[in-house]
C-alpha positions, 0 to 999 in steps of 0.5 A, spaced: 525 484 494 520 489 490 519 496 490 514 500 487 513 508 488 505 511 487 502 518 488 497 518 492 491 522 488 484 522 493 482 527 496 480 523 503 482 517 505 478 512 511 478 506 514 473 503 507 479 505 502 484 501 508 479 494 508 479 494 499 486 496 500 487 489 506 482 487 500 487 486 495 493 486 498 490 478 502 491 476 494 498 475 494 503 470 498 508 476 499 509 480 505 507 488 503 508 494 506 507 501 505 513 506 506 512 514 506 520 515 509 518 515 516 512 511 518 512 502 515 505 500 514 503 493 512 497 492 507 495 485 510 493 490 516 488 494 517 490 497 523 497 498 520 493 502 514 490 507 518 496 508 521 500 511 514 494 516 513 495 517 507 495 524 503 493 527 497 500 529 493 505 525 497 509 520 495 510 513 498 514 506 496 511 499 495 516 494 498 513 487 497 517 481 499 516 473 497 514 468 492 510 474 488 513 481 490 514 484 483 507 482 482 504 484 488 508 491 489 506 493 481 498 492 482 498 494 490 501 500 487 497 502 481 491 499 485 492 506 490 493 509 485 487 508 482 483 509 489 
């Protein structure tokens, strides 16, 4: 298991940042979830993602599980980060 922890920078966060985040989440074969402390969200879910609501200036955790979970929690993390 892998773990990474971004700040989210956008000012807004919609059901289309959700879909890229799905996006980019279906290329690796681990398990990834979003973490804020009290809401889990996982990345290949798109249901799952607009539940976390993501907001500017807070803090949340990759966790990534599988075959590519250091890769795939260092580019989910610096991907948001990059939104």
């Amino acid at each position: 298991m892998d773990k990474f922890t971004f700040v989210y920078h956008k000012d807004t966060y919609n059901a289309y940042d959700a879909q890229r985040i799905v996006f980019e989440a279906a290329k690796f074969k681990s398990e990834i979830i979003f973490e804020d402390g009290t809401k889990r969200g996982n990345a290949k879910s798109i249901i799952g993602l607009l539940s976390m609501k993501f907001l500017k200036g807070d803090q949340y955790t990759v966790i990534a599980e599988g075959p590519d979970s250091l890769a795939a929690a260092r580019a989910m993390a610096d991907f948001i980060s990059s939104l």
